[in-house]
VEXBA-47018 format. One record per atom (N, C-alpha, C): residue number from 0; residue in one letter; atom name; x, y, z. Coordinates in steps of 0.2 Angstrom, whole numbers. Layout:
BEGIN
<pos:NUM	code:a	site:CA	u:X	v:Y	w:Z>
...
end
This chain:
BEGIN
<pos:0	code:x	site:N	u:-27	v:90	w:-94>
<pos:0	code:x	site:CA	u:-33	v:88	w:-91>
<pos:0	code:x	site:C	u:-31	v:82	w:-86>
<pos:1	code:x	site:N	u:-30	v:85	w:-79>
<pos:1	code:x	site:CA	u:-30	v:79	w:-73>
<pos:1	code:x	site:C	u:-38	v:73	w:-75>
<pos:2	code:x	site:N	u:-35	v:66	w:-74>
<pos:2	code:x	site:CA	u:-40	v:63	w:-75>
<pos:2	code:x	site:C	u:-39	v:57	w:-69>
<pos:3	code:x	site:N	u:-47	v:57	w:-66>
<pos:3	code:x	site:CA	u:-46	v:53	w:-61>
<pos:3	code:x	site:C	u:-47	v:44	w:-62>
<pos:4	code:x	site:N	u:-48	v:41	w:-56>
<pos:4	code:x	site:CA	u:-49	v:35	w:-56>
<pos:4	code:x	site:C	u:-55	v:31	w:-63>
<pos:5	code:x	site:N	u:-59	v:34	w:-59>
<pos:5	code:x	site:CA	u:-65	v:33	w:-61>
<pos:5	code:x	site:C	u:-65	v:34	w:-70>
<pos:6	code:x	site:N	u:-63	v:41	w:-71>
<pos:6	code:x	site:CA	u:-64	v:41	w:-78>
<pos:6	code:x	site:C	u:-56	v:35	w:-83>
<pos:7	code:x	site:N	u:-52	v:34	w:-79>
<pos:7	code:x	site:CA	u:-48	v:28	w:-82>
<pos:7	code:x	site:C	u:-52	v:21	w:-83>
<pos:8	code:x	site:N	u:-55	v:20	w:-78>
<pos:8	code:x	site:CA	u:-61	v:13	w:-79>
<pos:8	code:x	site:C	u:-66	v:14	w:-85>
<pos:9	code:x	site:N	u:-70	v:19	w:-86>
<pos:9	code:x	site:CA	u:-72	v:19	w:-92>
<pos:9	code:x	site:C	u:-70	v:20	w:-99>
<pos:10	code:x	site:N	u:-63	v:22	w:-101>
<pos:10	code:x	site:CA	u:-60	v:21	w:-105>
<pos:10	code:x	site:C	u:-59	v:14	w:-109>
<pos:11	code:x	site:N	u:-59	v:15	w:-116>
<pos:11	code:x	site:CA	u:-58	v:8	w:-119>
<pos:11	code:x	site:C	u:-52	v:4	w:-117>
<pos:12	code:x	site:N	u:-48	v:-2	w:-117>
<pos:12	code:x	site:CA	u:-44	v:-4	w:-115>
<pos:12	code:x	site:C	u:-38	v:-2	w:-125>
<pos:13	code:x	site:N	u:-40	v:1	w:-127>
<pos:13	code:x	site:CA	u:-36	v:3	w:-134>
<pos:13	code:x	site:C	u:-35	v:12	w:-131>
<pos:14	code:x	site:N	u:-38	v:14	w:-129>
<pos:14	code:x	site:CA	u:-38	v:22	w:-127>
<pos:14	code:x	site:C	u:-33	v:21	w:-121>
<pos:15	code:x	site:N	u:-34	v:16	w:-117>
<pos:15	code:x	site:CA	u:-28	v:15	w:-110>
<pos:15	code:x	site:C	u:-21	v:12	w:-114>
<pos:16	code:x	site:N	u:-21	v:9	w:-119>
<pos:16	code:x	site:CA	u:-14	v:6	w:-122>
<pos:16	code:x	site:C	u:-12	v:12	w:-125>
<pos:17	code:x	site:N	u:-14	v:18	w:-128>
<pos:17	code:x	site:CA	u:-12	v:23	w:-132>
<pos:17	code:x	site:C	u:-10	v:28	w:-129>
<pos:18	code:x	site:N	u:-15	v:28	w:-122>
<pos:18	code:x	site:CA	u:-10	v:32	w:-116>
<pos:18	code:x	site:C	u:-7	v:28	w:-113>
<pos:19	code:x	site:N	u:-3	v:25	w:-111>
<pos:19	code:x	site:CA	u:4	v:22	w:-110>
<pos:19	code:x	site:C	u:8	v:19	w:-114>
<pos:20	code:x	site:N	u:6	v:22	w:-121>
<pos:20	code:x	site:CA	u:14	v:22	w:-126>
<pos:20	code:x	site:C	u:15	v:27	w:-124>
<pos:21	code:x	site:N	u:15	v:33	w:-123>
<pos:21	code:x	site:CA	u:19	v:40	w:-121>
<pos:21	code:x	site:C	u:21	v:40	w:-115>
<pos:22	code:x	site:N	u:19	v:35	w:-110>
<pos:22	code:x	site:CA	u:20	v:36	w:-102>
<pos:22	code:x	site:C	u:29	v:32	w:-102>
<pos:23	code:x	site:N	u:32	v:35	w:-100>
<pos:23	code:x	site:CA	u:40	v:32	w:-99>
<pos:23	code:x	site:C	u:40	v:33	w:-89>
<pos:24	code:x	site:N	u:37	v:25	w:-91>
<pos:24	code:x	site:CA	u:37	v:23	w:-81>
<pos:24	code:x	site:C	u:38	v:16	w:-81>
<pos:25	code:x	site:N	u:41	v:13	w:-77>
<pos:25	code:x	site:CA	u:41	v:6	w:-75>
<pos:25	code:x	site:C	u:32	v:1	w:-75>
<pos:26	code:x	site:N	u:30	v:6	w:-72>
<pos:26	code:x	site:CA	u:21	v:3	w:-70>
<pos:26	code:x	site:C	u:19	v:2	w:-75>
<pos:27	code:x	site:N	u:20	v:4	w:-81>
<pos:27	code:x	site:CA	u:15	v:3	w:-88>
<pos:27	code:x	site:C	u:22	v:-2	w:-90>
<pos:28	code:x	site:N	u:26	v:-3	w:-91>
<pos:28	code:x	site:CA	u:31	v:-9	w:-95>
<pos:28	code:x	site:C	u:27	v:-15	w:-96>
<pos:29	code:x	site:N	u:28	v:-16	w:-104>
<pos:29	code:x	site:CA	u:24	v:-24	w:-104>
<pos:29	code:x	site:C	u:16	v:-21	w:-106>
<pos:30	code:x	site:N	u:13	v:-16	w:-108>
<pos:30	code:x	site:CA	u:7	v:-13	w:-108>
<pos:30	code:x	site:C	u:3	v:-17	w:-113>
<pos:31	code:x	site:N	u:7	v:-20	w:-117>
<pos:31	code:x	site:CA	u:2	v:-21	w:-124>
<pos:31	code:x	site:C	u:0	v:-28	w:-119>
<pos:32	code:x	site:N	u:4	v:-31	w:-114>
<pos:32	code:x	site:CA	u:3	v:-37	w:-113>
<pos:32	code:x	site:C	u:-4	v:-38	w:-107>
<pos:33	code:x	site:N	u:-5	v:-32	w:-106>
<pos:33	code:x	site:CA	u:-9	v:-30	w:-100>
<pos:33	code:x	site:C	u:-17	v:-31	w:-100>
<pos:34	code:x	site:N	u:-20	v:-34	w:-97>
<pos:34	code:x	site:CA	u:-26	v:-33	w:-97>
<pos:34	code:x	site:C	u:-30	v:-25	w:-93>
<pos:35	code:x	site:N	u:-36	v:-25	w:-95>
<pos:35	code:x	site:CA	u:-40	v:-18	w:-93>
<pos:35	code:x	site:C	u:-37	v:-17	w:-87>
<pos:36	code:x	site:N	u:-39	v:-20	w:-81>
<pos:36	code:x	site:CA	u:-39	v:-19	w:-73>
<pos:36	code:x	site:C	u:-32	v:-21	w:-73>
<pos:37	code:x	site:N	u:-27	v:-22	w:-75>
<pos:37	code:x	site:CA	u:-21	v:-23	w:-74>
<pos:37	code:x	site:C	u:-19	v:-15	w:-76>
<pos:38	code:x	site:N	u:-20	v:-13	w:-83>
<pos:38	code:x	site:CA	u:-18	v:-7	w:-84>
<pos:38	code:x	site:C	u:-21	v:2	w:-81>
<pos:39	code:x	site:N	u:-27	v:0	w:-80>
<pos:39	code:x	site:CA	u:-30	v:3	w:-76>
<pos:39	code:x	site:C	u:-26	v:8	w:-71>
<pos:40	code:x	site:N	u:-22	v:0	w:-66>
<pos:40	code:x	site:CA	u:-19	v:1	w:-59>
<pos:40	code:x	site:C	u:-13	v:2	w:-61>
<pos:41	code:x	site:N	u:-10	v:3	w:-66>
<pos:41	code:x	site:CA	u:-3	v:3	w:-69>
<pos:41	code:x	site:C	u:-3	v:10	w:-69>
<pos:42	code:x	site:N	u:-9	v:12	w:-75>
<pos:42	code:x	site:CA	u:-9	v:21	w:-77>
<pos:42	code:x	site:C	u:-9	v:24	w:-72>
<pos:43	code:x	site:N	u:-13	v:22	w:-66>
<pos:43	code:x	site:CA	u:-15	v:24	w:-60>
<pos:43	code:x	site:C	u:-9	v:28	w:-58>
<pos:44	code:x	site:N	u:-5	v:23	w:-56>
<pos:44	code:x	site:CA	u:1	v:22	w:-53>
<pos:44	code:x	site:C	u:6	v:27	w:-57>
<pos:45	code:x	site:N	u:6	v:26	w:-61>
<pos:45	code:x	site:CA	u:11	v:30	w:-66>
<pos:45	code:x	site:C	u:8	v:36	w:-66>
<pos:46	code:x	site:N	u:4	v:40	w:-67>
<pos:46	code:x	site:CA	u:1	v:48	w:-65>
<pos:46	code:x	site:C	u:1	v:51	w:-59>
<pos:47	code:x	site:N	u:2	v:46	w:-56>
<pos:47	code:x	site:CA	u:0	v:47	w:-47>
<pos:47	code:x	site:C	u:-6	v:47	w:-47>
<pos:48	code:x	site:N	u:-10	v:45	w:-50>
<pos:48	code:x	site:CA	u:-20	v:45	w:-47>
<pos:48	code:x	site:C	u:-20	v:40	w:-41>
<pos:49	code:x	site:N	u:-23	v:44	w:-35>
<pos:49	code:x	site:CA	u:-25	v:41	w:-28>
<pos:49	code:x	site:C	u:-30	v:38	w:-31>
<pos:50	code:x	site:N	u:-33	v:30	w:-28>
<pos:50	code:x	site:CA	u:-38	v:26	w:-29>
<pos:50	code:x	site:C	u:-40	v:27	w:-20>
<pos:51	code:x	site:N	u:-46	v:31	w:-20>
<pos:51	code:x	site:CA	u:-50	v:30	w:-12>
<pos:51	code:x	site:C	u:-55	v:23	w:-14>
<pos:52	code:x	site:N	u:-54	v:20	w:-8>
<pos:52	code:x	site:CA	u:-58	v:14	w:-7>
<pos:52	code:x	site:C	u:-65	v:16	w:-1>
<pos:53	code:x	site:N	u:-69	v:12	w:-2>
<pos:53	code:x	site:CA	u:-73	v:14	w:0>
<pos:53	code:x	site:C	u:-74	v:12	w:8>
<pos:54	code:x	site:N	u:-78	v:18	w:13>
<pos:54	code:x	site:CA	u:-76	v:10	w:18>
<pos:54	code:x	site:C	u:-84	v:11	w:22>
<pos:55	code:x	site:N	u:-84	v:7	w:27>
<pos:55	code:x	site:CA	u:-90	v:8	w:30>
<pos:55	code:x	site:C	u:-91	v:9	w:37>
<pos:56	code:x	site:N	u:-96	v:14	w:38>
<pos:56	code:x	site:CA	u:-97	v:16	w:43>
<pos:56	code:x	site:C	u:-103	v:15	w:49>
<pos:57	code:x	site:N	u:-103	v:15	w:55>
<pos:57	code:x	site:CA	u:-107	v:14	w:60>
<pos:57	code:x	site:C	u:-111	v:6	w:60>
<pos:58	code:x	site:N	u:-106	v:2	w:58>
<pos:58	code:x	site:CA	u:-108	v:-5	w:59>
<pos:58	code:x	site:C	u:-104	v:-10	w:60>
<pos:59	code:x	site:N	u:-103	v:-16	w:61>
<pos:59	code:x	site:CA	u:-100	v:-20	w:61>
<pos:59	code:x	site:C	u:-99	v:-23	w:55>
<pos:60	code:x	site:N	u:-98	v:-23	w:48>
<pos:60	code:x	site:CA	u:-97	v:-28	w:43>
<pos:60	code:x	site:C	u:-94	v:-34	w:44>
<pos:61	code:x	site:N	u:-89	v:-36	w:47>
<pos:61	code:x	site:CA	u:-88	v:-41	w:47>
<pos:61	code:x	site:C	u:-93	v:-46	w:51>
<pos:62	code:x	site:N	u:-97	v:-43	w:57>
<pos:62	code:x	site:CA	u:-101	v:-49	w:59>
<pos:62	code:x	site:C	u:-109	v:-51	w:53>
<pos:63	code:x	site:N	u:-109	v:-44	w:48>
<pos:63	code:x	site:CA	u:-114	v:-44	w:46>
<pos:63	code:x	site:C	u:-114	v:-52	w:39>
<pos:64	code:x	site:N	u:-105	v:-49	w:36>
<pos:64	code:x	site:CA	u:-104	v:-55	w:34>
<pos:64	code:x	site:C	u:-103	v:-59	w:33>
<pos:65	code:x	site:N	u:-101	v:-62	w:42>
<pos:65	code:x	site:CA	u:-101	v:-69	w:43>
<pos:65	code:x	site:C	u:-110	v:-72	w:43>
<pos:66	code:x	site:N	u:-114	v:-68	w:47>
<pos:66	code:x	site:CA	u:-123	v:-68	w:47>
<pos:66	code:x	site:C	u:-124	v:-69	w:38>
<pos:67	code:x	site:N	u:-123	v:-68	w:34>
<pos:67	code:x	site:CA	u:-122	v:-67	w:28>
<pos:67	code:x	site:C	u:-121	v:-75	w:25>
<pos:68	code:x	site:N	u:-116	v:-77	w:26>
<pos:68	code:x	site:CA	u:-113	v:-84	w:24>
<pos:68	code:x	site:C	u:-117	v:-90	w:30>
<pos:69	code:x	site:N	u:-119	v:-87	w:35>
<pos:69	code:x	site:CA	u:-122	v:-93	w:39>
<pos:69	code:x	site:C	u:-129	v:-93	w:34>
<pos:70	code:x	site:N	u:-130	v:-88	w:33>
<pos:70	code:x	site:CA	u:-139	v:-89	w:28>
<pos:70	code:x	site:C	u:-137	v:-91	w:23>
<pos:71	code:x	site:N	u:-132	v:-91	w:20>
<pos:71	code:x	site:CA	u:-132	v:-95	w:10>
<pos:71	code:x	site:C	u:-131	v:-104	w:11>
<pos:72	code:x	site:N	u:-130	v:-104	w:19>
<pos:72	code:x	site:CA	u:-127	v:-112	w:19>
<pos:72	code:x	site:C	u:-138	v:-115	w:23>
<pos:73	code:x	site:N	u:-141	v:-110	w:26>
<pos:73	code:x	site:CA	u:-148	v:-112	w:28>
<pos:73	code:x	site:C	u:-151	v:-112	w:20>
<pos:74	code:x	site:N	u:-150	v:-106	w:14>
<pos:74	code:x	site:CA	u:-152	v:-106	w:8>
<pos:74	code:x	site:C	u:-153	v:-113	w:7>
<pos:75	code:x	site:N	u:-145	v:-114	w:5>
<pos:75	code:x	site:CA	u:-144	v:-121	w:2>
<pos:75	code:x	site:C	u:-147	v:-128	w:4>
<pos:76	code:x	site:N	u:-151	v:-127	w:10>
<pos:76	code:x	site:CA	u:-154	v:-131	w:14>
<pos:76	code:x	site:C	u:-161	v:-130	w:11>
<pos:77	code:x	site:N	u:-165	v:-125	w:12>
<pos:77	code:x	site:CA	u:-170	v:-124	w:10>
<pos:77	code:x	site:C	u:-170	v:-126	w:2>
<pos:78	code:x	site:N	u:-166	v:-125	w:-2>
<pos:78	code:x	site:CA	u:-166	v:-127	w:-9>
<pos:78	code:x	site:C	u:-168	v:-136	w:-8>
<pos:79	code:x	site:N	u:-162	v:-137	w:-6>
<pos:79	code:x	site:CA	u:-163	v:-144	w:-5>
<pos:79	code:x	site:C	u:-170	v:-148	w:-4>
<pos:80	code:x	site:N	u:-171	v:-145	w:3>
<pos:80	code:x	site:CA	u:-178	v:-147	w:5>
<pos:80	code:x	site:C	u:-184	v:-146	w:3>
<pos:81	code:x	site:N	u:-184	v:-142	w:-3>
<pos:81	code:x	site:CA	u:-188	v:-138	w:-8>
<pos:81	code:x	site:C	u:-193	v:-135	w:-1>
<pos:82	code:x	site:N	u:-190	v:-132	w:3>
<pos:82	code:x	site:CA	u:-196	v:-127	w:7>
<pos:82	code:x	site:C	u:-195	v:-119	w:6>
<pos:83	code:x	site:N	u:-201	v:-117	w:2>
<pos:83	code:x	site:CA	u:-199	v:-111	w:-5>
<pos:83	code:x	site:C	u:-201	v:-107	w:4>
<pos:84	code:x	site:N	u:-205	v:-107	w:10>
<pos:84	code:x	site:CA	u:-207	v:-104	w:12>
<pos:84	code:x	site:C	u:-200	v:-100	w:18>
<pos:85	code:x	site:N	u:-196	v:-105	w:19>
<pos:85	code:x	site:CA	u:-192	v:-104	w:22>
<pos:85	code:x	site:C	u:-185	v:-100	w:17>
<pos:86	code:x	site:N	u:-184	v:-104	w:11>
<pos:86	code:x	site:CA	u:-181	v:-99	w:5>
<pos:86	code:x	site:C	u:-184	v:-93	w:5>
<pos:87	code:x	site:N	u:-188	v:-90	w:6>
<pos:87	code:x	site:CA	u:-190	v:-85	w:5>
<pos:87	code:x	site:C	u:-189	v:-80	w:11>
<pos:88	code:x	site:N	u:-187	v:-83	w:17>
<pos:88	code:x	site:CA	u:-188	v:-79	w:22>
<pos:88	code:x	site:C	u:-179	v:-78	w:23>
<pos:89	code:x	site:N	u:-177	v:-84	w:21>
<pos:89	code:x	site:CA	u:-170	v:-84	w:21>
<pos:89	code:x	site:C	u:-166	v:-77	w:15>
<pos:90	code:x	site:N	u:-171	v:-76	w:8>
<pos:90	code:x	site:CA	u:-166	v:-74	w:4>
<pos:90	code:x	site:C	u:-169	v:-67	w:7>
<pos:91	code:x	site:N	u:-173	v:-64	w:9>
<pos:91	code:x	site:CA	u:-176	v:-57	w:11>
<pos:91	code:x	site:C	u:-171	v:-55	w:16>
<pos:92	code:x	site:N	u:-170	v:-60	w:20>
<pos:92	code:x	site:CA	u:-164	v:-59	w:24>
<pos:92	code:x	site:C	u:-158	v:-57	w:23>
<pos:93	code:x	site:N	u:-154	v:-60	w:18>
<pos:93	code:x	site:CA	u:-148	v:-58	w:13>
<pos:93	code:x	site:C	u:-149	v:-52	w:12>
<pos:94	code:x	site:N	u:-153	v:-51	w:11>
<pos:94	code:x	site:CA	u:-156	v:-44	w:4>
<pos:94	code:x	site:C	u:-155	v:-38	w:10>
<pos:95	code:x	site:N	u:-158	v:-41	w:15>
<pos:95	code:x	site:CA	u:-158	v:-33	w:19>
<pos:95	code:x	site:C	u:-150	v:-33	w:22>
<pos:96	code:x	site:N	u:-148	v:-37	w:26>
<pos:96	code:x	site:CA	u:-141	v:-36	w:26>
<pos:96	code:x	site:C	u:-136	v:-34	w:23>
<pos:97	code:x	site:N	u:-138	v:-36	w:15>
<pos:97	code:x	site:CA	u:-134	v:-34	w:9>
<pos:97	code:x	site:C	u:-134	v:-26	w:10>
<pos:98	code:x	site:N	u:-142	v:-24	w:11>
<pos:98	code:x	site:CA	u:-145	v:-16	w:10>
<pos:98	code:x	site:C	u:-137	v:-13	w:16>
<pos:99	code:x	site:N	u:-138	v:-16	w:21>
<pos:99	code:x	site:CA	u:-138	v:-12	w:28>
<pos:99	code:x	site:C	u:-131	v:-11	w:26>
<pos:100	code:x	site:N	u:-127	v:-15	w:24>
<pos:100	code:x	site:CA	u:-120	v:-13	w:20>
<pos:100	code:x	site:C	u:-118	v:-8	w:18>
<pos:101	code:x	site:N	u:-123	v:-10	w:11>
<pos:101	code:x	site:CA	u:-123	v:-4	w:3>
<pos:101	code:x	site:C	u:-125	v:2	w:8>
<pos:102	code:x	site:N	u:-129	v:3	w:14>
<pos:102	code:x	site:CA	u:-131	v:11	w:14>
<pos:102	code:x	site:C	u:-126	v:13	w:21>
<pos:103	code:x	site:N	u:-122	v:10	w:24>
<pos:103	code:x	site:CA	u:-116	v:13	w:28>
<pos:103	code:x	site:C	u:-109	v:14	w:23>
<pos:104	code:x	site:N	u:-109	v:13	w:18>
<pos:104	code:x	site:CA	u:-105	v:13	w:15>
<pos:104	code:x	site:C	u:-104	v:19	w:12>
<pos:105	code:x	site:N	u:-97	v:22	w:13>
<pos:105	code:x	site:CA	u:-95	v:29	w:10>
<pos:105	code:x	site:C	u:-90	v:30	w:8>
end
């Protein structure tokens, strides 16, 4: 049974140490000493499992991110100043940029 990325992440980290005592590769060496995400990308590697990453389309992310980080710093302003009206318009703000991300992402 080919097993992809995805189904290695749900695996217990005892089900991933049981499958790399049998694996004879360099990338699992050291297994019992490994943490989950360490061994994850190890088994990965030692099977040959492609990890695709996600990427994102028809937008600028980077300037959405930096727009992103200038509001958390206006937040932190409005928390200060305790003006719940301008917090409120600040974090709605985050939220849909965050969306506009999550829904170009593929």
């Amino acid at each position: 049974m080919e097993l992809t990325y995805e189904q290695l992440r749900h695996k217990t980290l005892a089900e991933l140490r049981d499958m790399a005592k049998g694996i004879e590769h360099e990338a699992v060496q050291g297994h019992t000493q490994m943490n989950k995400e360490q061994l994850v990308g190890a088994l990965a590697k030692a099977l040959g499992i492609q990890h695709e990453h996600h990427s994102v389309i028809g937008i600028d992310k980077s300037s959405i991110k930096s727009r992103i980080r200038e509001l958390k710093t206006q937040r932190e302003a409005a928390i200060a100043a305790h003006d719940r009206a301008q917090l409120k318009v600040v974090r709605r703000t985050i939220h849909r940029l965050k969306r506009r991300i999550h829904k170009a992402t593929v």
